[in-house]
LOMILO-264902 format. One record per atom (N, C-alpha, C): x, y, z. Coordinates in pm, whole numbers, plus 50000, padded with zeros to 5 digits. Layout:
N
XYZ;...
end
This chain:
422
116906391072293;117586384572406;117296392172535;116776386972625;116786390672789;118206395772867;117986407072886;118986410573017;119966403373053;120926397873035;122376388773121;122176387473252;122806402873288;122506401673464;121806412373514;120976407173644;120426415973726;121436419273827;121406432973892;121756436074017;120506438574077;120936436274219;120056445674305;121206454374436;121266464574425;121486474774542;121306480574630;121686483074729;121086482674871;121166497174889;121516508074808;121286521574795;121586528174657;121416540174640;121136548874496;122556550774471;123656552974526;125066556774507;125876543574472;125536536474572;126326526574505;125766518074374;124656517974377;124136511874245;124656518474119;124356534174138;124986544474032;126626538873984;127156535374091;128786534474108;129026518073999;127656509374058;127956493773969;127476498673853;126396505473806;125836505573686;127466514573568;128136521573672;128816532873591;130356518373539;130436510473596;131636500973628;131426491873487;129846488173493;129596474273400;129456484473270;128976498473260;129226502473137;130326507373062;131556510573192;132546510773134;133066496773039;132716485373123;133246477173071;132456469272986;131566475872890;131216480272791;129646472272774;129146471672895;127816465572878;126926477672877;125476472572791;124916484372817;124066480172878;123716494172995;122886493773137;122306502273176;121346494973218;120186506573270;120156504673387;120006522173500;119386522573609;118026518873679;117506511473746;115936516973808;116146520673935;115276523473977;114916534374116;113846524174196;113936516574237;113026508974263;112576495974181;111686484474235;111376473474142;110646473774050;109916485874026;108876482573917;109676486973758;109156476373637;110006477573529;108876475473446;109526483673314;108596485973180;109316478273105;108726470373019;109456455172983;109606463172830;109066475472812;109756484272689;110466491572635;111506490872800;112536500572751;113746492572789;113876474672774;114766470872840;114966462772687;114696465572549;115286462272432;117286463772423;117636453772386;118876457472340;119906463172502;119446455672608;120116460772707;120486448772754;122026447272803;122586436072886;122816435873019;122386444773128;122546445273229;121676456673306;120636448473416;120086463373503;120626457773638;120276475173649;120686477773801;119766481273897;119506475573992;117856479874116;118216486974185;117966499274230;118966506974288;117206507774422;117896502274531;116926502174663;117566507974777;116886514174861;117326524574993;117076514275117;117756503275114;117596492775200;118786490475331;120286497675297;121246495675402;120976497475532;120166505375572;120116506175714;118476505975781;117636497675701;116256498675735;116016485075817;114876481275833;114606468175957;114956460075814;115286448475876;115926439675803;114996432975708;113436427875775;112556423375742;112376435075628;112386448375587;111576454475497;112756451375400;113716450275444;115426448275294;115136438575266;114736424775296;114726413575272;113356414675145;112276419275203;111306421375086;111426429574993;111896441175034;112456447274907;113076441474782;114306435974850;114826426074766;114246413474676;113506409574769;112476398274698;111976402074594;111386414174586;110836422374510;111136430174364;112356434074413;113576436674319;113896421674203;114006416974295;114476396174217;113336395974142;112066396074188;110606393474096;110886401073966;110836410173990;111266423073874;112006416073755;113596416773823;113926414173724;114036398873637;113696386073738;113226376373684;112186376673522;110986388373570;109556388973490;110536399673360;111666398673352;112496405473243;113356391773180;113166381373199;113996373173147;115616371673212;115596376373314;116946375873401;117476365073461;118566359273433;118966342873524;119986343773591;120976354173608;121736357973631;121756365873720;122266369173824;121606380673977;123016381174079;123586399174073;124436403874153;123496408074278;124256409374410;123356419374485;124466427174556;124296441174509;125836451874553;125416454274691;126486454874763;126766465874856;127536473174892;127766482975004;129016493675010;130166484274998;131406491074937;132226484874966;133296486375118;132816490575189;132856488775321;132316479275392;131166472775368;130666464475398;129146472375512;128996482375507;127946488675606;126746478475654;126806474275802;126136469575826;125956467275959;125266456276020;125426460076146;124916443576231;125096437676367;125536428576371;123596418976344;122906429176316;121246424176285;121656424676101;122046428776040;122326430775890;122696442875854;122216444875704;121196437775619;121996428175526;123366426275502;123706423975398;123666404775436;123896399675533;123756386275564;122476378775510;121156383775611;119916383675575;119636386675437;119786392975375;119416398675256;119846388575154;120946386275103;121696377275076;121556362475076;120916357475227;120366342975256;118726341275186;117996358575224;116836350375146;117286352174991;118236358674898;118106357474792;118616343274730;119696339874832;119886324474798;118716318774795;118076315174896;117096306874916;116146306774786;115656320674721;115106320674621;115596316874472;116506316574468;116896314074362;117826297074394;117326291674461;118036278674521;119296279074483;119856285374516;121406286474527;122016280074605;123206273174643;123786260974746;125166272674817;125436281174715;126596289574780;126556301874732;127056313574790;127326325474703;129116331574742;129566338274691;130386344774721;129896360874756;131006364974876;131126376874932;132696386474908;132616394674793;133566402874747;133486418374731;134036424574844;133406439274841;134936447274799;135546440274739;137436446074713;136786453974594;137956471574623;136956476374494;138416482174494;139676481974435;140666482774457;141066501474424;140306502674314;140486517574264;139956530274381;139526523574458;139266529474589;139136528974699;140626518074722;141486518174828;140716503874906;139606496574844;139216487174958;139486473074875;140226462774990;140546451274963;140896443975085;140616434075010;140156420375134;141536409875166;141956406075291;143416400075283;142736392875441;143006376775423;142756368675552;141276373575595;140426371875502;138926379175555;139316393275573;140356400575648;139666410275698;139916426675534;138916435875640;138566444775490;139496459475541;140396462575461;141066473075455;140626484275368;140666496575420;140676504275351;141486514075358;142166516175217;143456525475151;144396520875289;144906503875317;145406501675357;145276499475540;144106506575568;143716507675711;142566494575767;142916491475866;142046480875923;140546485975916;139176481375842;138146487175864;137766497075973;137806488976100;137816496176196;138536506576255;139536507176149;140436522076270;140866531776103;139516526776011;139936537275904;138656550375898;138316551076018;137146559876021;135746555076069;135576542075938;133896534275961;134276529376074;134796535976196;133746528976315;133026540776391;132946553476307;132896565676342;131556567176247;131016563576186;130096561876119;128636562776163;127976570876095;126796575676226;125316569676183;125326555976122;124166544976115;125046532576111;125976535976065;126716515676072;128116515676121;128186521076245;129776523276237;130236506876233;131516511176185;132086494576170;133326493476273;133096484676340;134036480276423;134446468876486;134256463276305;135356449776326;135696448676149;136656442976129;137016443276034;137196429075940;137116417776058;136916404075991;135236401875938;135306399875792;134326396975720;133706384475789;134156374675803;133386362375828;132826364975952;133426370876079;132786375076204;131476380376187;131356395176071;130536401276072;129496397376011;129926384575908;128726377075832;128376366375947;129046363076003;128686350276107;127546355176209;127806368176279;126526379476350;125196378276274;125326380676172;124326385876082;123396375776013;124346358776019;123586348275917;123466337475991;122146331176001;121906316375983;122906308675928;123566307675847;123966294175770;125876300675784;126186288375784;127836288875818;128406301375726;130196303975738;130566311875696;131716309275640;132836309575489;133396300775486;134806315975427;136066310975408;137016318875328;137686311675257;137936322375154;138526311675013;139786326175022;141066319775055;142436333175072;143016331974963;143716344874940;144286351074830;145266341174756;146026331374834;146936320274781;145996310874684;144756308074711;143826300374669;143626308174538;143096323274535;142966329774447;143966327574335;144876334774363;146236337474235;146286322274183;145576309974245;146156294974167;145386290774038;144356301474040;143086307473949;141916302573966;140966301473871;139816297673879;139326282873901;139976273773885;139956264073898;140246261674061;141046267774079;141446262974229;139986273774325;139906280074271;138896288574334;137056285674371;137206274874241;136126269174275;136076251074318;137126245574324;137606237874446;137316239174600;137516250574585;137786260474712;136336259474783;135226264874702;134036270474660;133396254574749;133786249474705;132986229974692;133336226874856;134806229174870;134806223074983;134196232075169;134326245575082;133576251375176;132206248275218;131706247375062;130016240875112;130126227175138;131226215875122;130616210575183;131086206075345;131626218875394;131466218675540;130776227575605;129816230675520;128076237575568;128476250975602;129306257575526;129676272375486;129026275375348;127946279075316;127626282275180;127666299875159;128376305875297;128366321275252;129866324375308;130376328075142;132186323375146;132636337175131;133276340375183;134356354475203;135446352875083;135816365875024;136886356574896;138076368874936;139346364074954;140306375674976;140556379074823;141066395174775;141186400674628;141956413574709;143026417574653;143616429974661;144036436974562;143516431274459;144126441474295;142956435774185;143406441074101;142296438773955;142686423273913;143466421673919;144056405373861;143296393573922;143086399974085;142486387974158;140846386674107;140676396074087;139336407574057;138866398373915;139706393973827;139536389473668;139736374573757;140406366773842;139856355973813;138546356873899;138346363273992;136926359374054;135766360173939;136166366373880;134606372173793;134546355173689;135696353973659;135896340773535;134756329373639;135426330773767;134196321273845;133306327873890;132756337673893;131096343073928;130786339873778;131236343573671;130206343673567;129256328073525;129946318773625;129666306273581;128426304873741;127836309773809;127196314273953;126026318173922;125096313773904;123546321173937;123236334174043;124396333374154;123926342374217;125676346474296;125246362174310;127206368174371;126996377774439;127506385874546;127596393074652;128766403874574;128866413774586;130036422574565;129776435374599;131246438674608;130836455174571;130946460374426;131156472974374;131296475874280;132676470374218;133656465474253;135006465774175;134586447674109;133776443074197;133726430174075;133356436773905;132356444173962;131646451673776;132466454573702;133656459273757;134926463673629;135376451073569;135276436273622;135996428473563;134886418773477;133546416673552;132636407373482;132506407073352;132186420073278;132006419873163;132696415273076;134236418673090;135616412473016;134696392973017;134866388173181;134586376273196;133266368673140;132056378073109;131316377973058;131506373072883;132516383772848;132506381772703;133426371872662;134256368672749;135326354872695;134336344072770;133606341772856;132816328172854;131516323472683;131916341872591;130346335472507;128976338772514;128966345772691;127486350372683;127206362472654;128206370972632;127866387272549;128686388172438;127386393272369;128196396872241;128876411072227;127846421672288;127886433872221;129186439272258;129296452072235;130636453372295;129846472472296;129776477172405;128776497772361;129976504372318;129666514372261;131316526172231;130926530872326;131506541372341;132316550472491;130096556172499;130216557572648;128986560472698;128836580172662;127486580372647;127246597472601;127286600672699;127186615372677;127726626672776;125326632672801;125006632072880;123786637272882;123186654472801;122396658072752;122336666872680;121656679172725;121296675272830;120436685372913;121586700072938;121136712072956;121316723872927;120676730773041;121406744773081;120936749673210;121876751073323;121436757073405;122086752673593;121566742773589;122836742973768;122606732173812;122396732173938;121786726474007;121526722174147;122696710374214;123366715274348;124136705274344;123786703774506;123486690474584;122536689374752;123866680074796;124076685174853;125396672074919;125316671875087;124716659975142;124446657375294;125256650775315;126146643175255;127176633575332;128416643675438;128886635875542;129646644575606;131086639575614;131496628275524;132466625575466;133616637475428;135086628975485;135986635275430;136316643275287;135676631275197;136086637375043;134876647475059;133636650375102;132266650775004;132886670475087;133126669975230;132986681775280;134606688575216;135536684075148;136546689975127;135646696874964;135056688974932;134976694174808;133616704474804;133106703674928;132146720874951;133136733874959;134256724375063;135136739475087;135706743874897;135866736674793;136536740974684;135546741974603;133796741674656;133026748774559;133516765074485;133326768474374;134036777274320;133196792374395;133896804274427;133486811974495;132176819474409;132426816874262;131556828974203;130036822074196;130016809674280;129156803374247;128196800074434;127046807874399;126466805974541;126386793274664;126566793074790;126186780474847;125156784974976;124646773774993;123586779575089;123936764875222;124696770175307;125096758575418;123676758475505;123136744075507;122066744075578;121926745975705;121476753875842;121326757375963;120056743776017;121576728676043;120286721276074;119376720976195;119966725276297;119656727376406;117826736676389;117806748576295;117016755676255;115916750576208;116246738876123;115426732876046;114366719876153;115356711776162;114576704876304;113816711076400;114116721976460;113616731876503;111956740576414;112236738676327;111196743476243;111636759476222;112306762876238;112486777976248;113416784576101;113796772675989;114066773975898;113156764975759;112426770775726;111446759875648;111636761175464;110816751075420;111546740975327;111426757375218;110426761575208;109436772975144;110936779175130;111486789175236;112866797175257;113836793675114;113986781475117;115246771575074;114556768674941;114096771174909;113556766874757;113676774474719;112866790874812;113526804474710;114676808274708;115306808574789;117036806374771;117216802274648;116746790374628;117886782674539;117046787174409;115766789974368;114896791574272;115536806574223;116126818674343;116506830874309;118136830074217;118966816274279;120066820974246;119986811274121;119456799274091;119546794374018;119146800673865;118556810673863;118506820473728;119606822673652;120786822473764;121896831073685;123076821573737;123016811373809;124136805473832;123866790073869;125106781873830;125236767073911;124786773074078;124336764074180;123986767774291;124026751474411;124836753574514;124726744074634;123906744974750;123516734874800;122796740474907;123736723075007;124316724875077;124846715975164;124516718275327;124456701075374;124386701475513;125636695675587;126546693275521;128246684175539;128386695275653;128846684175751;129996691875849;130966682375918;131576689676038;132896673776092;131706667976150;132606655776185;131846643276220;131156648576408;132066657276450;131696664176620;130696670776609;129966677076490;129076684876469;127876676776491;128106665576388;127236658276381;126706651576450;127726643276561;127266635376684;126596645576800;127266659976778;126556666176939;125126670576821;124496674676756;123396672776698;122596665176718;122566653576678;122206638976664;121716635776855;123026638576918;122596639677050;121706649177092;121486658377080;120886667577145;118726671177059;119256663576900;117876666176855;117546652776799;118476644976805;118116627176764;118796621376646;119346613976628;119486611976518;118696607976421;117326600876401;116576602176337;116156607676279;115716618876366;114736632976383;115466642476249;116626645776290;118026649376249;117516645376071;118186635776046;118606629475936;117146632175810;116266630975906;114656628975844;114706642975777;115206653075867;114646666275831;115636674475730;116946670675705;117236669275612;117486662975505;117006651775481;116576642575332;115066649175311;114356650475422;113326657175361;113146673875271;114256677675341;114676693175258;115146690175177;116266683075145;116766680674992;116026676174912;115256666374935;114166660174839;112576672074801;112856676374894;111426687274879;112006696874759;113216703474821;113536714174716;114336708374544;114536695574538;114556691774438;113946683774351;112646681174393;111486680574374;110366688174295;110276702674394;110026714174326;111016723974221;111866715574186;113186727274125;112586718774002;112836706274002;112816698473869;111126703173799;110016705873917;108566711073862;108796722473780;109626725773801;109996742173765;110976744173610;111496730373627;112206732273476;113726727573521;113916727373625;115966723973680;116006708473607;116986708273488;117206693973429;118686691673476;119636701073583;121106688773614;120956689073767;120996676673840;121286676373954;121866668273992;123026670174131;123636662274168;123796661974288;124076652274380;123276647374482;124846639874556;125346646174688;126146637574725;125906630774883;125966616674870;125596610775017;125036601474996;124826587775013;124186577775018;122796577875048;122486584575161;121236582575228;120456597575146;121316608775126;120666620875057;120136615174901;120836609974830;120526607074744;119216595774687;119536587374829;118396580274773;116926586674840;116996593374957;115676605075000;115596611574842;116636619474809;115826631274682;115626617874544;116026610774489;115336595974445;113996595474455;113826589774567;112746588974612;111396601474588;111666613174644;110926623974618;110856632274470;111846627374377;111366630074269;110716623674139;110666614874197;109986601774131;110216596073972;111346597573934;112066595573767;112946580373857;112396573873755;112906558073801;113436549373712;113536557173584;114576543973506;115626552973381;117116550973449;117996558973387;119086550873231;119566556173172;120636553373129;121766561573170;122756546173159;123946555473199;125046560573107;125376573073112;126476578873051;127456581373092;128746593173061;130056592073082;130046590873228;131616583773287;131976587473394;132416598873443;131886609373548;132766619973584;133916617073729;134066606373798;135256598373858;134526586773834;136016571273896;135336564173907;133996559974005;133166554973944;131846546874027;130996560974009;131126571074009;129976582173941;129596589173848;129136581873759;128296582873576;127216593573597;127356601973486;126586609873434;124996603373416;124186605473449;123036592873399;121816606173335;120976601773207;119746606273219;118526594073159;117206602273251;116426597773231;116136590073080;115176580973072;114706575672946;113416580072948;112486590373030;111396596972998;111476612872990;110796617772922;110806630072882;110036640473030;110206648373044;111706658072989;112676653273091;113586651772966;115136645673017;115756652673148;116096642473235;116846652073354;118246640273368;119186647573344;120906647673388;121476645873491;121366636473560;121426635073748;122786629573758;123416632573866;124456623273933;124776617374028;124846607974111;124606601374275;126046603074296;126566605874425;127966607874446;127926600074569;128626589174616;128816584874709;129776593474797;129206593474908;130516607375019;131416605574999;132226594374977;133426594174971;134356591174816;133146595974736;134356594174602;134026608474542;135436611874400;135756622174356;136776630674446;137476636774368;138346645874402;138016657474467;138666667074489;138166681174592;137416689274486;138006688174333;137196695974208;135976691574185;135696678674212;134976668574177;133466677374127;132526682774196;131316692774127;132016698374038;132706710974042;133306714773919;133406709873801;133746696773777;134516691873676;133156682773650;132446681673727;130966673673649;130396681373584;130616698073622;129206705773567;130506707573440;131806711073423;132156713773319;132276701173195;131466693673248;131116677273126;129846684473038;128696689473083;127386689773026;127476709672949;126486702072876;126756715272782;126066729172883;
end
């Protein structure tokens, strides 16, 4: 039997976060790193995940990406197609998530999709279109402070209406709770007043189980990760899955660990400050580095010296004031380039060297060191919080990775991943 459903993802963290969701809820799933797929290691699997570095690139290259991604997993027997994004909604009033979205309709002649980024276990949910998080208006919960997509508006349909060609429609929470039936009523009459890209209000798991009862019956769905916790349930009471996985393995890899965290997120920088003391960190001097006056060579032996004898960090997290007078003064581009390119360089050469655990926190860091180490098709194992699974490779020699989105896990959160693996 072929694959159930495809995703495609618009970065490495959050894909990590859907792939970790649908295996809790007990599908088994594989990661890729990109579109290209080996049609021999996708035996006995009900769900992949495309994990693409597309959120904040020209729209035209997300759109093909994606296309691309869809080919993929089509040439796998796939009929079925999620496409994740943050559950913030990161984007901006050119895209990507509108665009992206319209050409995947178009390809798969789709007449409507739904738009559901409520991921409730971490604080984001949708009420009258607009998107709250842990209760705060999008816009005044930080993301408009955001230093590639700040968000600063919080009505979904506005921001899809910027972003799309084709109308914009809402299906509200009263509609929801009347269940699935009324939901796809809902669905009909939106398209047919030439809204085929529908906003769905959800503020808990309940709303969450009937949306999925109506995506599973959808060729094609928009979400963030908190739909994945419910599909599979909805999956297996419509008939189309049988299996049911036991609890996901723990990866087996052995050793230090390397842990690169660039996000400058609240959670990601609280939990540098509670890296454990006996355990080295190396805070990156970015200014130095852009500069050229700190080079990649330095930072590899660093981490190559301490990593003999210990877990080891090397972070560029700081407050968000750091970051903007930076960004101002050496670019933000410039900036950003020169550290994804250090993280990816030195974990790159760590893994040449024999380093099998790494973990990686930041959206955009993660999918740079992705990218530069070139291991592209994972399974996923235990969760160490929600939305971030333990994953290892399915090619030899096995490497133990983890994608951390900046803003999830606790302040222990490294700690308590490295104390999962043997």
């Amino acid at each position: 039997m072929p694959p159930l459903l495809g995703c495609i993802a618009d970065d490495v963290t959050g894909a990590s976060d859907l792939a970790s969701a649908l295996t809790v809820g007990g599908m088994r799933t594989q990661l890729w790193f990109g579109a290209r797929h080996n049609p021999a290691t996708i035996e006995s699997v009900d769900a992949i995940v495309v994990a693409l570095k597309t959120r904040s690139i020209p729209k035209v290259d997300a759109i093909s990406q994606s296309l691309a991604a869809l080919r993929s997993l089509q040439d796998c027997g796939v009929t079925r197609f999620l496409f994740k994004y943050c559950s913030t909604f990161d984007s901006t009033n050119e895209g990507n998530i509108g665009p992206v979205a319209e050409a995947l309709m178009e390809a798969l002649s789709s007449t409507h999709t739904l738009f559901c980024p409520t991921t409730p276990e971490n604080g984001r949910t949708v009420y009258c279109g607009h998107l709250f998080v842990k209760g705060k208006l999008l816009n005044r919960s930080g993301m408009e402070k955001h230093p590639l997509n700040p968000m600063t508006e919080s009505d979904l349909t506005l921001i899809l209406s910027r972003q799309s060609k084709q109308g914009v429609g809402l299906v509200s929470r009263e509609t929801v709770t009347r269940g699935p039936s009324a939901v796809v009523e809902e669905l009909q009459r939106n398209v047919d007043q030439k809204k085929p890209l529908i906003v769905i209000d959800a503020i808990d798991n309940s709303d969450l189980r009937i949306i999925a009862d109506v995506a599973v019956n959808m060729p094609f769905v928009t979400s963030g990760s908190g739909l994945g916790t419910t599909l599979p349930t909805a999956y297996r009471r419509s008939g189309r899955l049988d299996s049911l996985q036991s609890s996901a393995p723990v990866p087996s890899a052995t050793g230090n660990a390397l842990v690169l965290a660039g996000s400058c997120s609240e959670a990601t920088r609280e939990q540098v400050k509670c890296w454990p003391s006996q355990w080295p960190s190396l805070p990156l001097n970015v200014r130095a580095l852009v500069q050229g006056e700190l080079s990649l060579a330095a930072i590899h032996q660093w981490a190559t010296h301490h990593l003999k004898t210990s877990h080891a960090l090397i972070f560029s997290s700081a407050q968000p004031e750091e970051v903007a007078t930076l960004q101002d003064q050496l670019g933000a581009e410039r900036t950003a380039a020169a550290i994804e390119e250090a993280m990816g360089y030195v974990a790159r050469a760590l893994i040449s060297n024999g380093l099998r655990k790494l973990i990686v926190a930041g959206g955009e860091t993660a999918g740079a060191v992705v990218q530069s180490i070139g291991r592209t098709h994972f399974r996923i194992g235990k969760a160490i919080a929600p939305g971030v699974p333990w994953m290892e490779t399915l090619d030899e020699p096995r490497l133990a990775i983890a994608l951390k989105s900046g803003n999830f896990g606790d302040k222990h959160f490294f700690r308590s991943a490295l104390e999962m693996l043997p």
